[in-house]
N, C-alpha and C positions, 0 to 999 in steps of 0.2 A: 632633421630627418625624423620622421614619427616611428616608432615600434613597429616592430609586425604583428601581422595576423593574430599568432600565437601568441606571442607576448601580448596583445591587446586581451582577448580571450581571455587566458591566465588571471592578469589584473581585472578581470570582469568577473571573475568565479571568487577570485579572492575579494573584492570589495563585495559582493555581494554575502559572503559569509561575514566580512565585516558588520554589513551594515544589519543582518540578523541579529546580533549580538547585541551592538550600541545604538541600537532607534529606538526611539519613547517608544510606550505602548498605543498602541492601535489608538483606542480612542481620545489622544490626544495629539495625534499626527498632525490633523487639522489649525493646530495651532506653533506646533513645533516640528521639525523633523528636519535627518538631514541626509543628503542625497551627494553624487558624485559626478562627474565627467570627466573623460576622457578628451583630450586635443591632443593632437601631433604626438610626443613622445611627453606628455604631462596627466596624471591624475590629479584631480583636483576635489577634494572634500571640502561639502559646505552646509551651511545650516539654510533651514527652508522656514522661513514665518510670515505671517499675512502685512502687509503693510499698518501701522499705525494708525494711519488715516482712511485708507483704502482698503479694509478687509476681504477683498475682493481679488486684488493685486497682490503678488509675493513676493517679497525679497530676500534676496540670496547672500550669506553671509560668511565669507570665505575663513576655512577653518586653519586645512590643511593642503598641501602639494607635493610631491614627487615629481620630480624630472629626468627621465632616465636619460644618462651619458653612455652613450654606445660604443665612443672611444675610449673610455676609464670603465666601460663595463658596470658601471654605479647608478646607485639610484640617488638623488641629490634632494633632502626632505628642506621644506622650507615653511615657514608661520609665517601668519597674517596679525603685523603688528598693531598696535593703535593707530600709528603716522598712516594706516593704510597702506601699505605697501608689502614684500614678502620680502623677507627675510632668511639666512639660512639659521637652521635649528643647529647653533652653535655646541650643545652639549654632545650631539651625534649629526653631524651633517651632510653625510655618506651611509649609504644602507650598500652590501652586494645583493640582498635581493627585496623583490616586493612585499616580502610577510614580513620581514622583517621593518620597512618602513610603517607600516598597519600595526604592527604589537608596541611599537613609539607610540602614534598618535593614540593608540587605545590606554596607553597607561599612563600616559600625560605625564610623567613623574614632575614636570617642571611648571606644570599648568602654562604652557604657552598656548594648547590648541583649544580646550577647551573653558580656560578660564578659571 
């Protein structure tokens, strides 16, 4: 079941403050930056760079995730390992709210998200 309205919103005003804080400067966007989406009840944080080959083409490098549980009322953080795959961020793997999963991924304490 995806979030609501509001809850969607919410998590839109709060990544967007996020992403003021933690995005390269301006004029090196062009070559790094990282952006977000939303699906169904999932945020999803990701890095943005031109293709290797195709400078043209972008690919998209998955950071971070949240999944909110509407039954446990939780937000459920997960990393994106080497194997490719997500994982749950075992040190805190439950957030109750969405700033709180955002102040994780900003302080990285473990380096899973941003390396």
């Amino acid at each position: 079941m995806a979030i609501s309205e509001f809850e969607e919103k919410r998590c839109e005003r709060e990544m967007e403050k996020f992403l003021a804080v933690h995005r390269p400067p301006v004029h090196i966007r062009n070559e790094v930056d990282i952006a977000y989406r939303l699906e169904n009840q999932s945020v999803e944080i990701f890095e943005v760079r031109p293709h290797w080959q195709n400078k043209l083409e972008k690919i998209e490098t998955p950071v971070a995730k949240a999944t909110y549980v509407k039954t446990q009322k939780e937000w459920r953080i997960y990393w994106h390992k080497s194997d490719m795959k997500w994982h749950r961020y075992e040190p805190k793997a439950e957030v109750q709210c969405f700033e709180e999963f955002l102040s994780i991924v900003g302080e990285d304490k473990h380096c899973c998200f941003w390396g």
